[in-house]
TIVO-2410 file (N, C-alpha, C; in nm, 3 decimals):
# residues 61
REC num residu      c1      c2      c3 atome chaine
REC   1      X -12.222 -10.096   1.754     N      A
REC   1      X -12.223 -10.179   1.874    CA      A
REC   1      X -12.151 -10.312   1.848     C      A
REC   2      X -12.180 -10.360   1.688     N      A
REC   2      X -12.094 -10.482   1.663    CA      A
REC   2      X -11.937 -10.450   1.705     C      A
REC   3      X -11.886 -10.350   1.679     N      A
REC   3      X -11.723 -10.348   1.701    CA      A
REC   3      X -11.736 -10.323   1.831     C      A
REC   4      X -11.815 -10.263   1.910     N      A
REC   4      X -11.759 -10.304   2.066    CA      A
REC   4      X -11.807 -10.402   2.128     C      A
REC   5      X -11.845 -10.505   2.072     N      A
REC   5      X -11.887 -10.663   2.121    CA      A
REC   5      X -11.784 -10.700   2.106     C      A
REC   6      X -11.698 -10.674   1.953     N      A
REC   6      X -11.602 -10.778   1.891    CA      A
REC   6      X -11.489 -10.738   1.962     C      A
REC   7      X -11.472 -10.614   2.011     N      A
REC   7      X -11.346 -10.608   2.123    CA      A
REC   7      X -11.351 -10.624   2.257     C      A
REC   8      X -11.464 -10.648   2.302     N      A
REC   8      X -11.459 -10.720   2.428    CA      A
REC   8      X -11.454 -10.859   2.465     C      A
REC   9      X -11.492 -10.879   2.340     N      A
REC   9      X -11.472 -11.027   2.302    CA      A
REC   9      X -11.320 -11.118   2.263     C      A
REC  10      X -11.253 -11.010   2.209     N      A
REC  10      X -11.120 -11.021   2.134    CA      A
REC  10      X -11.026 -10.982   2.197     C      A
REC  11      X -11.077 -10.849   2.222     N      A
REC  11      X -10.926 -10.771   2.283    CA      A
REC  11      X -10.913 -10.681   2.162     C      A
REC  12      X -10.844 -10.595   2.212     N      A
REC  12      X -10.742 -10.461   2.138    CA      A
REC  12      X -10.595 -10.517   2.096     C      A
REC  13      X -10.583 -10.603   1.958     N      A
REC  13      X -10.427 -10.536   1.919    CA      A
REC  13      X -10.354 -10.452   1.858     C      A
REC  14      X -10.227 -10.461   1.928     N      A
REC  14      X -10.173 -10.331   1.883    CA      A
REC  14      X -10.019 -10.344   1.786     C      A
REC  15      X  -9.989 -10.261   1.750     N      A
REC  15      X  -9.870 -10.314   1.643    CA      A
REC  15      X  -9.772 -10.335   1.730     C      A
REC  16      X  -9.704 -10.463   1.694     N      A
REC  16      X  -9.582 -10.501   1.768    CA      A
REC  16      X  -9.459 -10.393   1.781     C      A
REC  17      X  -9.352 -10.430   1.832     N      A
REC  17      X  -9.252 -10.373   1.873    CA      A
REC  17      X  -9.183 -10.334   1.745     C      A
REC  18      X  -9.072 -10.272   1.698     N      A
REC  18      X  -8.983 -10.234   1.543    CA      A
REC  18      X  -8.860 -10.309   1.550     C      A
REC  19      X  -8.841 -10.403   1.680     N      A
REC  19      X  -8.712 -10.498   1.694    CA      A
REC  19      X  -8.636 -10.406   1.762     C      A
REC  20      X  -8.497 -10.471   1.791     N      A
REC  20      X  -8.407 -10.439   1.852    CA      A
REC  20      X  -8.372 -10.272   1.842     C      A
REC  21      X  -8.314 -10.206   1.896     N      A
REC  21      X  -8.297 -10.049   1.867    CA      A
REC  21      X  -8.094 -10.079   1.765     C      A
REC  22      X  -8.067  -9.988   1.663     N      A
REC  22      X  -7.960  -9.992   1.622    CA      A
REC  22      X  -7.903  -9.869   1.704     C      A
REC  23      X  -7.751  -9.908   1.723     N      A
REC  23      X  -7.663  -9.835   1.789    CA      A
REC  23      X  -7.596  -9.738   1.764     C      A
REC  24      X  -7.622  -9.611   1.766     N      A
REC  24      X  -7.542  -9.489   1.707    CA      A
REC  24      X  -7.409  -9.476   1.760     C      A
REC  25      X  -7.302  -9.480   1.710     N      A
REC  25      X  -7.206  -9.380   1.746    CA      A
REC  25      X  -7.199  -9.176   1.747     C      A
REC  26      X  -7.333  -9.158   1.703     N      A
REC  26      X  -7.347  -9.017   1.766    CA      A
REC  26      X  -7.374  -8.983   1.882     C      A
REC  27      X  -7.308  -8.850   1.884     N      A
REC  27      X  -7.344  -8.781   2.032    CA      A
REC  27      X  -7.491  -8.729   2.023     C      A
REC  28      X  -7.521  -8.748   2.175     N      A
REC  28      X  -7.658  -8.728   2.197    CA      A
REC  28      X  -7.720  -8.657   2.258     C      A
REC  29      X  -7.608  -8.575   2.365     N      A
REC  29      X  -7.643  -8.494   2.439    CA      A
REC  29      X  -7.618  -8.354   2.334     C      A
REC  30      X  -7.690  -8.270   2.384     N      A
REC  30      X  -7.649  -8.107   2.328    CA      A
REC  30      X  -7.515  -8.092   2.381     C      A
REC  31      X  -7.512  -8.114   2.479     N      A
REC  31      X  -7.410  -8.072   2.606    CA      A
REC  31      X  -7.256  -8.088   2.537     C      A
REC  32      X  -7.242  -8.188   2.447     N      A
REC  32      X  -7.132  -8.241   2.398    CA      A
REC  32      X  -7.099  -8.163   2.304     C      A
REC  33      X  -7.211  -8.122   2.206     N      A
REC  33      X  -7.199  -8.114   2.073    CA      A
REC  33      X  -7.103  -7.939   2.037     C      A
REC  34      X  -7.017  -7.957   1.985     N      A
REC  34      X  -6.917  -7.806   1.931    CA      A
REC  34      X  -6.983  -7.691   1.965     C      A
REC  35      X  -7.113  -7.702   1.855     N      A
REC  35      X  -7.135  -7.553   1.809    CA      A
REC  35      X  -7.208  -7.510   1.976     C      A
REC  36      X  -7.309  -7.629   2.009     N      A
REC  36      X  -7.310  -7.581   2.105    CA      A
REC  36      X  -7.260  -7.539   2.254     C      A
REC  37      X  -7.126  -7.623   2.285     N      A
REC  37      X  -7.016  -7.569   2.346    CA      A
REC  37      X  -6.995  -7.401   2.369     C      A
REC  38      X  -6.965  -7.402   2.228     N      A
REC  38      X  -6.936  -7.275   2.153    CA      A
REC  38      X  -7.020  -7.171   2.152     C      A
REC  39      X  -7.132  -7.210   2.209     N      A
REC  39      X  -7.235  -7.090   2.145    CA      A
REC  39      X  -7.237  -7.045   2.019     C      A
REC  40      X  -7.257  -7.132   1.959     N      A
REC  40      X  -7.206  -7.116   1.776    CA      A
REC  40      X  -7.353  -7.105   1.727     C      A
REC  41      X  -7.446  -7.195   1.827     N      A
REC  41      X  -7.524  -7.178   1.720    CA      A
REC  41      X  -7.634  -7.101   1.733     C      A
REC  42      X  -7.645  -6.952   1.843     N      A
REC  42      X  -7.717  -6.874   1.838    CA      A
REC  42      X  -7.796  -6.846   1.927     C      A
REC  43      X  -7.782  -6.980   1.991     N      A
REC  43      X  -7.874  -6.917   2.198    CA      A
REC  43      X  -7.872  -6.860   2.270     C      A
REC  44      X  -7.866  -6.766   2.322     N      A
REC  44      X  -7.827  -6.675   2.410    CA      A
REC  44      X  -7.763  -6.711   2.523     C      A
REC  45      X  -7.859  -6.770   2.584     N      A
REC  45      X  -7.795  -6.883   2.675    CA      A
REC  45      X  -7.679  -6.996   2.667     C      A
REC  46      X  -7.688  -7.018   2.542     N      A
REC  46      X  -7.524  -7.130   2.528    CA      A
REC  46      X  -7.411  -7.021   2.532     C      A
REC  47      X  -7.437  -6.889   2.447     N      A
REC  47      X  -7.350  -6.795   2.431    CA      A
REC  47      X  -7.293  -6.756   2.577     C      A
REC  48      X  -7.378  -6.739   2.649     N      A
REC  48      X  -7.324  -6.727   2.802    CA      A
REC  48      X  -7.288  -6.845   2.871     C      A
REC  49      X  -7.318  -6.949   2.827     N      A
REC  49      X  -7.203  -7.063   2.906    CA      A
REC  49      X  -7.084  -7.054   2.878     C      A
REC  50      X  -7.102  -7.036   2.736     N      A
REC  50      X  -6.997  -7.057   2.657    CA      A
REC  50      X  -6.857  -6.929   2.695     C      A
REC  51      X  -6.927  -6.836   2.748     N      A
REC  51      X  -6.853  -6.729   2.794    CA      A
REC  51      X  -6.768  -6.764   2.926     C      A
REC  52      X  -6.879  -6.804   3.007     N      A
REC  52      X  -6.826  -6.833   3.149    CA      A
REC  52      X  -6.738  -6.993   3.140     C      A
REC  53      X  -6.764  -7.061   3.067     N      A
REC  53      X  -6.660  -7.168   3.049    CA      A
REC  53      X  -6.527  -7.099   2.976     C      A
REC  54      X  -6.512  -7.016   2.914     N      A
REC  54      X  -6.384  -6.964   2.854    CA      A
REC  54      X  -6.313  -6.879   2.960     C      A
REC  55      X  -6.373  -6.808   3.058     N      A
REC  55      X  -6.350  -6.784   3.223    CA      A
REC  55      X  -6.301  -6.869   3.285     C      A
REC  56      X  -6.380  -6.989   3.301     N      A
REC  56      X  -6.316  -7.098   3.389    CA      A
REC  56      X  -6.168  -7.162   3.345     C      A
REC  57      X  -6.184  -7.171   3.206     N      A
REC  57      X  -6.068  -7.217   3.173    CA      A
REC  57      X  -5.925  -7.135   3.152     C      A
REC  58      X  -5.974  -6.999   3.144     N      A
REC  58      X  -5.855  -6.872   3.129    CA      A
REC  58      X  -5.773  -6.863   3.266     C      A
REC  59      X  -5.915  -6.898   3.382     N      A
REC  59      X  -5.846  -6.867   3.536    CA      A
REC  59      X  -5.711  -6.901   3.601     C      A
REC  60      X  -5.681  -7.039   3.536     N      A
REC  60      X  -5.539  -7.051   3.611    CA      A
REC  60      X  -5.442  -7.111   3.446     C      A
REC  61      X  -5.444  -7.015   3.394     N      A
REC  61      X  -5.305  -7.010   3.301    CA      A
REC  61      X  -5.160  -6.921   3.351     C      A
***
């Protein structure tokens, strides 16, 4: 009961913030990334984007 006197009394703190965020120059989306472009890396589903984007782009050569 002492520690919930002493936080009603006090308050709850909590750990501050970790500072500013540092700035990646990596890509961040999947969407961007090669393999998955490519369906390289084994999804079934990327494999079939990846199909129908090689469609889209074959269409007017």
């Amino acid at each position: 009961m002492d520690d919930f006197q002493s936080i009603l009394e006090n308050g709850i703190s909590f750990k501050g913030s970790s500072g500013p965020k540092k700035e990646d120059d990596k890509v961040k989306t999947k969407a961007k990334k090669k393999k998955y472009v490519t369906g390289a890396h084994g999804s079934g589903s990327a494999k079939q984007k990846a199909k129908y984007r090689q469609q889209r782009a074959n269409r007017h050569k």
